[in-house]
C-alpha atoms as an extended CHARMM CRD file, in Angstrom:
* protein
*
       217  EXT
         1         1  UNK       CA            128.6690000000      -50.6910000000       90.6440000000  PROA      1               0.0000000000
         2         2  UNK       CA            129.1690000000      -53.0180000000       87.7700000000  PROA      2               0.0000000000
         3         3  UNK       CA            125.5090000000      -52.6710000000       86.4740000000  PROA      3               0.0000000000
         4         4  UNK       CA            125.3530000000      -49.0170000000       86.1260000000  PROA      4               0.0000000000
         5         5  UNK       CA            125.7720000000      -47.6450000000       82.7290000000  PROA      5               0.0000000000
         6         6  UNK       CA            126.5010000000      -44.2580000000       81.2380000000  PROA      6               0.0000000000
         7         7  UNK       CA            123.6750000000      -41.4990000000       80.8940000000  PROA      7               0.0000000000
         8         8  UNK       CA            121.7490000000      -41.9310000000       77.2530000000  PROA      8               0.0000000000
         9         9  UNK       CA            122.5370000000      -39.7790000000       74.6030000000  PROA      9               0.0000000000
        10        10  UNK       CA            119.1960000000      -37.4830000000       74.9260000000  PROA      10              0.0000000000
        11        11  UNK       CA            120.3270000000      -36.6990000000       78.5630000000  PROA      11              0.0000000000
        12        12  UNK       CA            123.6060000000      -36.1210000000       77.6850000000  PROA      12              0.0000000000
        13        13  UNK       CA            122.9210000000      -33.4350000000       74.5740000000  PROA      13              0.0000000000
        14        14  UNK       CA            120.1320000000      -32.1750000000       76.6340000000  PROA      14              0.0000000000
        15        15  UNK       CA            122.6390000000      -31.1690000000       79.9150000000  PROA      15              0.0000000000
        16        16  UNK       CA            125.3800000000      -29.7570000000       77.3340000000  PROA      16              0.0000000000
        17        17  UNK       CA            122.2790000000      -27.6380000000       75.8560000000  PROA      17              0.0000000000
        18        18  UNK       CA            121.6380000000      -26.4890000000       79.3890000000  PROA      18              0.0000000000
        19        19  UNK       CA            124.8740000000      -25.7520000000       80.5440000000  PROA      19              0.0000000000
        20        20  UNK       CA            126.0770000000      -23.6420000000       77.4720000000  PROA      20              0.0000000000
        21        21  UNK       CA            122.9460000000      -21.9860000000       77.8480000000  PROA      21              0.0000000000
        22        22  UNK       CA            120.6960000000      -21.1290000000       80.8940000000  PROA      22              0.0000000000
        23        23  UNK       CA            123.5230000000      -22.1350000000       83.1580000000  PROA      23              0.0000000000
        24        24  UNK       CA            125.8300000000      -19.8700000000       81.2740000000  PROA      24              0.0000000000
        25        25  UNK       CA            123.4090000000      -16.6530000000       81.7880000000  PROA      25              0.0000000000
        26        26  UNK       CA            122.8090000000      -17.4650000000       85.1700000000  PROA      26              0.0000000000
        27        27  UNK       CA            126.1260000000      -18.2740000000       86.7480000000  PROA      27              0.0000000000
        28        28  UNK       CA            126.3820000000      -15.7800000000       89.5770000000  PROA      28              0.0000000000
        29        29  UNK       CA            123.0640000000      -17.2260000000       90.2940000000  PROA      29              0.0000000000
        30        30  UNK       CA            124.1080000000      -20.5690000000       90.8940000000  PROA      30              0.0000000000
        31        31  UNK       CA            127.2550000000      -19.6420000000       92.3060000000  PROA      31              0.0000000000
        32        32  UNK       CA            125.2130000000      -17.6670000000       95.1350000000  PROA      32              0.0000000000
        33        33  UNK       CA            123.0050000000      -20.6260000000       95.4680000000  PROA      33              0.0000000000
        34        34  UNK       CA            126.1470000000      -22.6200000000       96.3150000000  PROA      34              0.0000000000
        35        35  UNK       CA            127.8740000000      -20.2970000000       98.3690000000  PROA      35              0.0000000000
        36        36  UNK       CA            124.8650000000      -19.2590000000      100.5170000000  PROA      36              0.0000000000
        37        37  UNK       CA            122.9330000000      -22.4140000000      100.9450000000  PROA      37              0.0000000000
        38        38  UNK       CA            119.3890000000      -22.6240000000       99.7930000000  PROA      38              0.0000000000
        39        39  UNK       CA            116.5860000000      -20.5770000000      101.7490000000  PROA      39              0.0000000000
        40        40  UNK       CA            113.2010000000      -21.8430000000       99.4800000000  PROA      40              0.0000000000
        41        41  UNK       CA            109.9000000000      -19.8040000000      100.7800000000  PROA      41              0.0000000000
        42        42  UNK       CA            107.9600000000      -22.8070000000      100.2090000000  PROA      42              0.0000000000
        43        43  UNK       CA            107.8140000000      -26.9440000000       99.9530000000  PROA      43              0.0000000000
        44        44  UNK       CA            105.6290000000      -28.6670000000       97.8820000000  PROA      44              0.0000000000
        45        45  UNK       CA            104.5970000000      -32.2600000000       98.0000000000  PROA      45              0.0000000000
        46        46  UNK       CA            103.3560000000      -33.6780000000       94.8360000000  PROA      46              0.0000000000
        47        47  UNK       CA            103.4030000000      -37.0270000000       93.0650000000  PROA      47              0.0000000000
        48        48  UNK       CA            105.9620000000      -38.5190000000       91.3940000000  PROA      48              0.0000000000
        49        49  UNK       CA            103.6800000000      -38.5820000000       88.2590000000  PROA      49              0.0000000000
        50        50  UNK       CA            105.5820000000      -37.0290000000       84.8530000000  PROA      50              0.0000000000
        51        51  UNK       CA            102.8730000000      -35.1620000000       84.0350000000  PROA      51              0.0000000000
        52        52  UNK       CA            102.8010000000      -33.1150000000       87.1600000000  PROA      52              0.0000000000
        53        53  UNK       CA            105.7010000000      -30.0900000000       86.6800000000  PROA      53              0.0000000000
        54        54  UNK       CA            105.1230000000      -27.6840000000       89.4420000000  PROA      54              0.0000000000
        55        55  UNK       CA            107.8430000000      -25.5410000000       88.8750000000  PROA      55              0.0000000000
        56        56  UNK       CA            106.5950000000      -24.9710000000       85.9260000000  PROA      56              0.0000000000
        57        57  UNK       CA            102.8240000000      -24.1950000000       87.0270000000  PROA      57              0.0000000000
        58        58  UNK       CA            104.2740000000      -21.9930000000       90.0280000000  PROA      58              0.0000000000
        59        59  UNK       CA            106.8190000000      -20.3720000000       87.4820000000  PROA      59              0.0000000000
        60        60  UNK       CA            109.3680000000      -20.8750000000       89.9480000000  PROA      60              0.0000000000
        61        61  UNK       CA            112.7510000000      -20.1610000000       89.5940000000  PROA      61              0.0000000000
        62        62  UNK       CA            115.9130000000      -22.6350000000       91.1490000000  PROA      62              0.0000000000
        63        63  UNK       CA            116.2690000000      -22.2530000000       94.7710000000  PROA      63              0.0000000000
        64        64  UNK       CA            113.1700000000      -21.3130000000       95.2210000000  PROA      64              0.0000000000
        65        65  UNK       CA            110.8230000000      -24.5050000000       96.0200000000  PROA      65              0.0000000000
        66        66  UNK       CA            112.1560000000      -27.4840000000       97.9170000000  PROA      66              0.0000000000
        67        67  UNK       CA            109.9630000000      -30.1820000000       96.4320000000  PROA      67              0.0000000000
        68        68  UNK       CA            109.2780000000      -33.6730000000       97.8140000000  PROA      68              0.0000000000
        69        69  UNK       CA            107.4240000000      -36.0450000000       95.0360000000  PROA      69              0.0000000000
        70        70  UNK       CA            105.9210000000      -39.0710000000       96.1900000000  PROA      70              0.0000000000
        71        71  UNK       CA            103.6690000000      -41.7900000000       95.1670000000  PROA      71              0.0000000000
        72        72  UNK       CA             99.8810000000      -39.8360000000       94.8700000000  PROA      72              0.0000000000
        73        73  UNK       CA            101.5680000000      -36.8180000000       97.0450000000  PROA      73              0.0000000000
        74        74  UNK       CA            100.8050000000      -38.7920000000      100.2470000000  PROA      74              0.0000000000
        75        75  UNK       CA            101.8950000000      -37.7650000000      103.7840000000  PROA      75              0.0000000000
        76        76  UNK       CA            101.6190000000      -40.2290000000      105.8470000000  PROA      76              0.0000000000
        77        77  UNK       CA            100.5020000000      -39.5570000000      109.7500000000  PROA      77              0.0000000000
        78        78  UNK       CA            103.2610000000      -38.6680000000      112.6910000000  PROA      78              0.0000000000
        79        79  UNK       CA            105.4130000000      -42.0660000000      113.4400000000  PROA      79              0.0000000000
        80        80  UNK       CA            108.2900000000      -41.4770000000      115.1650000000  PROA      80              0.0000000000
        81        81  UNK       CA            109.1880000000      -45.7070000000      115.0140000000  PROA      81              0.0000000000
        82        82  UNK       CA            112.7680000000      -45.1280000000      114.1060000000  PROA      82              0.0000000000
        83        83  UNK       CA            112.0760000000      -46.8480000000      110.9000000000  PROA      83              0.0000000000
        84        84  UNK       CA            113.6050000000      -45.0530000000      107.5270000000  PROA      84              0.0000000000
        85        85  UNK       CA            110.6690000000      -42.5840000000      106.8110000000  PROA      85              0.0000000000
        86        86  UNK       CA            111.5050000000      -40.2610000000      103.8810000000  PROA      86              0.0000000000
        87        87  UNK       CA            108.5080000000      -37.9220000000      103.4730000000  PROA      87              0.0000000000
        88        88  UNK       CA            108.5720000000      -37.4280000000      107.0360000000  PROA      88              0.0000000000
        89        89  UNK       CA            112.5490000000      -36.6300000000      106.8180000000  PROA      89              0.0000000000
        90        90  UNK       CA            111.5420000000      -34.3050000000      103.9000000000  PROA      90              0.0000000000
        91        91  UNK       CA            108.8700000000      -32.3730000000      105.8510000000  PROA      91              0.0000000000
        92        92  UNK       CA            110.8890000000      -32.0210000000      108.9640000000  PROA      92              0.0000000000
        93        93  UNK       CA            114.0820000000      -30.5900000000      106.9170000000  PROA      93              0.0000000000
        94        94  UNK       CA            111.8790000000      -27.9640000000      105.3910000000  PROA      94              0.0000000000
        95        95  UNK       CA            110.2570000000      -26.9020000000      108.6370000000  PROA      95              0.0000000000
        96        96  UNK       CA            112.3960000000      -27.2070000000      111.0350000000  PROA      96              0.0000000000
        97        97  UNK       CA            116.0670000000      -26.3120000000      109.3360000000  PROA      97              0.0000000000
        98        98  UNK       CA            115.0460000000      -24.3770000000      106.2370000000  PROA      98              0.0000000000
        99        99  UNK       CA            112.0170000000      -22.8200000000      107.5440000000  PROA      99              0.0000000000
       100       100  UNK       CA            110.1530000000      -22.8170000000      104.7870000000  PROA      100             0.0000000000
       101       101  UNK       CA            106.9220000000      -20.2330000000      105.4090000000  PROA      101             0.0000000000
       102       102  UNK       CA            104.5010000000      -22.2960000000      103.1100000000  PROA      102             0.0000000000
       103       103  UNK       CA            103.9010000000      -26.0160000000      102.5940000000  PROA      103             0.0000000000
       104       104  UNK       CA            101.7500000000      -26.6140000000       99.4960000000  PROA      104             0.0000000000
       105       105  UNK       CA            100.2400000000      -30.6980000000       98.6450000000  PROA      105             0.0000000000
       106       106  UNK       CA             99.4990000000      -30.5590000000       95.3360000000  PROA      106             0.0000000000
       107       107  UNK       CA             96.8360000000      -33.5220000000       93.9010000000  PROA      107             0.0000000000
       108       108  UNK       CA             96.4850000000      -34.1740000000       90.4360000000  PROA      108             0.0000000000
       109       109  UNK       CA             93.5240000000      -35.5190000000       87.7610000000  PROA      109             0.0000000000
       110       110  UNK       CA             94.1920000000      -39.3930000000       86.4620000000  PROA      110             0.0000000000
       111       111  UNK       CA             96.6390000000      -40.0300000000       89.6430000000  PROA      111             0.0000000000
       112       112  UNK       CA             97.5770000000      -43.7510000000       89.3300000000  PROA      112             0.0000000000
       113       113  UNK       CA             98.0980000000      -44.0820000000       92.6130000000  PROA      113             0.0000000000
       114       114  UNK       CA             95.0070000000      -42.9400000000       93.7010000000  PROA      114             0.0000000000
       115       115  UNK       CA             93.3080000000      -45.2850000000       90.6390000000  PROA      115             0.0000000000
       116       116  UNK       CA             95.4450000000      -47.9600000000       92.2560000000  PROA      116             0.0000000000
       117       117  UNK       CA             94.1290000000      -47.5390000000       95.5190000000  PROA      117             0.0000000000
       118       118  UNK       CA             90.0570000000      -47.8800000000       94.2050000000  PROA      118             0.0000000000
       119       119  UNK       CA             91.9030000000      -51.1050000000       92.6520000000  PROA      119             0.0000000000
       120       120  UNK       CA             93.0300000000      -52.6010000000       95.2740000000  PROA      120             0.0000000000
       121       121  UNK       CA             89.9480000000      -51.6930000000       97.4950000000  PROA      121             0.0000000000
       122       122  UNK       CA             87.5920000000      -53.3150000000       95.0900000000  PROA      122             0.0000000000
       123       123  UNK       CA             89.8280000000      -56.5350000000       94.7930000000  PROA      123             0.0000000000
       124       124  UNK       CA             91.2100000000      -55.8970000000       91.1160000000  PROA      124             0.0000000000
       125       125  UNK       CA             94.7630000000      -55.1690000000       92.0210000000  PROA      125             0.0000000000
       126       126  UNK       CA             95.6300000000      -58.8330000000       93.5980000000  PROA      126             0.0000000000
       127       127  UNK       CA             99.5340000000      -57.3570000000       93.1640000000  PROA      127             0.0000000000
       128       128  UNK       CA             99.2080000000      -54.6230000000       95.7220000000  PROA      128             0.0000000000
       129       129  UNK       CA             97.7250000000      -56.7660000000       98.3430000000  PROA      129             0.0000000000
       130       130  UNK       CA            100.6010000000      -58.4570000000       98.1220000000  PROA      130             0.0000000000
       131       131  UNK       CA            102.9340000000      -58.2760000000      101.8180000000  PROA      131             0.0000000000
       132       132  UNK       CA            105.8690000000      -57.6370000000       99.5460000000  PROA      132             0.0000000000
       133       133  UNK       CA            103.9020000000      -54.7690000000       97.6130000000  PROA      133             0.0000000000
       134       134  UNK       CA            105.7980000000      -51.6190000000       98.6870000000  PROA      134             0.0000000000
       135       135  UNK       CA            103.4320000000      -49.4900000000       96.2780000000  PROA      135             0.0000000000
       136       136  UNK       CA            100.4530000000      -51.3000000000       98.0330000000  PROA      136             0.0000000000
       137       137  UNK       CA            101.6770000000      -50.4910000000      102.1080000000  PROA      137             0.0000000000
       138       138  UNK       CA            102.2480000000      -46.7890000000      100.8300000000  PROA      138             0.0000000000
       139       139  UNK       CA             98.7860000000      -46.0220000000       99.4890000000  PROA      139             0.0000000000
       140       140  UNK       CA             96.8370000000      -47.2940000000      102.4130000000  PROA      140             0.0000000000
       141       141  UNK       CA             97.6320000000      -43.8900000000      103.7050000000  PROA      141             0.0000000000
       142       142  UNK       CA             94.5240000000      -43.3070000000      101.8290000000  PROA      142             0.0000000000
       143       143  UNK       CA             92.1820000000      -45.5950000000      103.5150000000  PROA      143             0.0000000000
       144       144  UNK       CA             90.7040000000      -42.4040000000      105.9780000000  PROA      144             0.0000000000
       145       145  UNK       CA             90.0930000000      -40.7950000000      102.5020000000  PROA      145             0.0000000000
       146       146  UNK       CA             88.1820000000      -43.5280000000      100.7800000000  PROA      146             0.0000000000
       147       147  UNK       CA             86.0870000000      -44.2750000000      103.7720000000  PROA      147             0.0000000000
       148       148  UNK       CA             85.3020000000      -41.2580000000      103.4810000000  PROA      148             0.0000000000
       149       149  UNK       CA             83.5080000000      -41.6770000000      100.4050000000  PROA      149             0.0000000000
       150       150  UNK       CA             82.0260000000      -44.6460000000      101.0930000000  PROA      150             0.0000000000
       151       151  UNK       CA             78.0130000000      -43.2970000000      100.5260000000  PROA      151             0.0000000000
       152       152  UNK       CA             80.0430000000      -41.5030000000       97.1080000000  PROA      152             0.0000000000
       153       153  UNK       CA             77.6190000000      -41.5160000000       93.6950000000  PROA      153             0.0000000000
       154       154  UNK       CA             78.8460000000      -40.7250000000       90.6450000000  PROA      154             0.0000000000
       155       155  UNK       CA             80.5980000000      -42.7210000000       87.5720000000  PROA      155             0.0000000000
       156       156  UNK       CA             84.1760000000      -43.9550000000       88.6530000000  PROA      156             0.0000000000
       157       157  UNK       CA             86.0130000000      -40.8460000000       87.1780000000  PROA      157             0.0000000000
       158       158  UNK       CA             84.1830000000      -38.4020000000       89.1810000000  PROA      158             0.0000000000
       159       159  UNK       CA             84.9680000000      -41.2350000000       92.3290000000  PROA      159             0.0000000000
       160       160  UNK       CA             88.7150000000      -40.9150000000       91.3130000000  PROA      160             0.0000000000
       161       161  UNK       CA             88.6270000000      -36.9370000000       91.0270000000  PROA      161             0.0000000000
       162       162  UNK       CA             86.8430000000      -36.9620000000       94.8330000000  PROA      162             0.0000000000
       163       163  UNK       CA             89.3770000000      -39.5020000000       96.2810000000  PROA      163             0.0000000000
       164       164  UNK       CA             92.0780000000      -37.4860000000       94.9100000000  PROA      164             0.0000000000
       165       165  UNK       CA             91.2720000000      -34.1570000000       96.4400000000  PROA      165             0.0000000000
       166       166  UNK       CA             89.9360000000      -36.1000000000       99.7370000000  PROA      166             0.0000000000
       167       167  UNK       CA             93.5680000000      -37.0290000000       99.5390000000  PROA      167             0.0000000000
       168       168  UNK       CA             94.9860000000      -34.1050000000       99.6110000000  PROA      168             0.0000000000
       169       169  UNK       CA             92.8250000000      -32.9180000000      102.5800000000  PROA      169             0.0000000000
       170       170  UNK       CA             93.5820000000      -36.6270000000      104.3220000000  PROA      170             0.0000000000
       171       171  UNK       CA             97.5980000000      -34.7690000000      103.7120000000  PROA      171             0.0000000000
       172       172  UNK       CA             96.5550000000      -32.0740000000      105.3710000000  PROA      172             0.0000000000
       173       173  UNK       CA             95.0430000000      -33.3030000000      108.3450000000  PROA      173             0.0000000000
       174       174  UNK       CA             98.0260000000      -35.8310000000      108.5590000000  PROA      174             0.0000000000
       175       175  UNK       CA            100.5140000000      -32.4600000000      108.3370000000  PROA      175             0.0000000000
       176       176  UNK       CA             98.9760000000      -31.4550000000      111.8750000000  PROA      176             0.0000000000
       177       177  UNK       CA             99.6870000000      -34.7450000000      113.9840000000  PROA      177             0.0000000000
       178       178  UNK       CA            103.8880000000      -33.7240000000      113.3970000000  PROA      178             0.0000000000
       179       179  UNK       CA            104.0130000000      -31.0460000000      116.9580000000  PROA      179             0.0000000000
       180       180  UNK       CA            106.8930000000      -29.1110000000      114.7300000000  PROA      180             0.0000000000
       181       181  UNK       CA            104.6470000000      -28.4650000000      111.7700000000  PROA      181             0.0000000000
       182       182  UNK       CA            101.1750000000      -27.6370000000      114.4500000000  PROA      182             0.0000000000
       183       183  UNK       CA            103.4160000000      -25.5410000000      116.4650000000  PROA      183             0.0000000000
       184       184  UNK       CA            104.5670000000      -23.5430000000      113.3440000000  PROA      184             0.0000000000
       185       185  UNK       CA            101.1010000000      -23.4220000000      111.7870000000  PROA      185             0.0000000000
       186       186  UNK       CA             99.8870000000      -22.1930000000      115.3690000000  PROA      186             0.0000000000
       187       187  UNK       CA            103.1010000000      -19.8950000000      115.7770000000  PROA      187             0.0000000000
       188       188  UNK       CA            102.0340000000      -17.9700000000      112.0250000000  PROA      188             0.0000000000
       189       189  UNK       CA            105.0520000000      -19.0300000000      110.9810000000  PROA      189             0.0000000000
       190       190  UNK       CA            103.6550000000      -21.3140000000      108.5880000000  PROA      190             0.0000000000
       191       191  UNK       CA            100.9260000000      -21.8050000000      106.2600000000  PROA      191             0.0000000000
       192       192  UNK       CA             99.4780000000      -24.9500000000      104.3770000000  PROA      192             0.0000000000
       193       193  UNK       CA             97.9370000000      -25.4600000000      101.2330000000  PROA      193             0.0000000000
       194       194  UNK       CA             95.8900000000      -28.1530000000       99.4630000000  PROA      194             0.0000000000
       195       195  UNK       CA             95.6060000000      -27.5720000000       95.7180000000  PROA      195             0.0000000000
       196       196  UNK       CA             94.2090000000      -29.8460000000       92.9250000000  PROA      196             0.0000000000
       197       197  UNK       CA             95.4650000000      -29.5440000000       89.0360000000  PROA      197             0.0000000000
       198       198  UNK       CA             93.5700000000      -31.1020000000       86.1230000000  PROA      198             0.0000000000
       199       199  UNK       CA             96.5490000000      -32.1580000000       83.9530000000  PROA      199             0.0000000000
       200       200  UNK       CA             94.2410000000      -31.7590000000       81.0050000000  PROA      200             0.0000000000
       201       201  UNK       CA             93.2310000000      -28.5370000000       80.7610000000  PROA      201             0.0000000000
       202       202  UNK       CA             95.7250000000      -26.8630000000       83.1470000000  PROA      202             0.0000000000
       203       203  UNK       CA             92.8280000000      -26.0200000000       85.9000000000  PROA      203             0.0000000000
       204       204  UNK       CA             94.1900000000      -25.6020000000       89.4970000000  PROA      204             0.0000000000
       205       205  UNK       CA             91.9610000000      -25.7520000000       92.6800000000  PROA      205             0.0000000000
       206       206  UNK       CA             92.5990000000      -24.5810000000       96.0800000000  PROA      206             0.0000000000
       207       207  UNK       CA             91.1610000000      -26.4820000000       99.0220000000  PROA      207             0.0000000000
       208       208  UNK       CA             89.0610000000      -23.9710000000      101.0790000000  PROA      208             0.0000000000
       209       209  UNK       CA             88.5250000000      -24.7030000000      104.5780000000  PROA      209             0.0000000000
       210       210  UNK       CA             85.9770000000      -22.6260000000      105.2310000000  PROA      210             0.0000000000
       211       211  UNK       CA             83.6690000000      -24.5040000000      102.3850000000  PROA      211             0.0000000000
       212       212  UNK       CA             85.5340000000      -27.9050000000      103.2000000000  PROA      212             0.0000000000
       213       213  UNK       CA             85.5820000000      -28.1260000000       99.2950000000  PROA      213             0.0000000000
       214       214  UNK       CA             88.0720000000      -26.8020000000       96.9520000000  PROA      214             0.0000000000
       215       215  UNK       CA             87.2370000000      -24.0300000000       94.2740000000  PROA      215             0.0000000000
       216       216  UNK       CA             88.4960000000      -22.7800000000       91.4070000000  PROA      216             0.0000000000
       217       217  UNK       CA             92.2410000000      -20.5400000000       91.4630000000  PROA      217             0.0000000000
């Protein structure tokens, strides 16, 4: 591939740094992980954002999430149209061959995607409505969520914090229409989760079905 070029410099000294050091301390570790295949107890969905670390929020360790990131942690409903579909691919890896016993969808404050979305429904992002607009196809996933809120009062960053959980919940309900993941939920085999973090202050929210709302961790 003649247009691919070496790693930059950062990356590079970064790696070495990691190698000589964590890797180093950890190598029968990583040689188990190798030699016994990965068994993760849970998945998480989140966006592809770079503010959003979840491994580091979870204080997870290697091997132990299998993490699909996404733009605005979407999961799109059930659509078996032989058509490529990677978060569905993702989701039926983790449940069906790894067996994962939780599936976490993790939202996030300031989402773009989600801001993108209010864009495009109000007319202001003329680029997304495009038929070419990959990024624009992808969010409509939202559209149950922003209907939604359609009576919704409040300033637009209190809209954008309430599309983004109602997102999250829309990822939820979408999680149920796949029979594998319904019959494993049903089954007790596995367990969902909606959670909400304010990149700002570090604040994490759970989504409570009983309430319908989500409340503080």
């Amino acid at each position: 591939m003649k247009h691919a070029t070496p790693l930059p410099s950062y990356l590079t000294k970064r790696y070495r740094g990691w190698k000589a050091t964590q890797f180093e301390e950890n190598k029968a570790w990583y040689a188990r992980l190798a030699d016994e295949g990965q068994r993760p107890r849970a998945m998480i969905i989140s966006c592809c954002d770079s503010r959003v670390h979840v491994t580091a929020i979870f204080g997870a360790e290697t091997g132990e999430f299998f993490i699909h990131r996404n733009i605005a942690n979407l999961i799109p409903p059930h659509k078996p149209d032989s058509e490529p579909h990677g978060t569905s691919a993702a989701i039926e890896y983790a449940v069906k061959f790894l067996k994962v016993s939780n599936l976490l969808v993790v939202g996030h404050s300031d989402c773009g995607g989600v801001h993108g979305y209010m864009d495009l429904c109000s007319g202001n992002a003329p680029d997304l409505e495009e038929p070419s607009s990959f990024i624009g196809h992808w969010i409509d996933i939202l559209k149950p969520a922003y209907e939604e809120l359609s009576g919704f009062e409040g300033t637009e960053a209190e809209k954008l914090s309430a599309l983004e959980k109602q997102g999250v919940k829309v990822g939820l309900e979408n999680l149920m229409t796949f029979p594998f993941v319904r019959e494993a939920v049903e089954s007790g085999t596995l367990s969902i989760h909606g959670v909400w973090n304010d990149i700002r202050d570090g604040h994490l929210e759970f989504y409570n079905p009983k309430t319908d709302g989500f409340e503080p961790v």
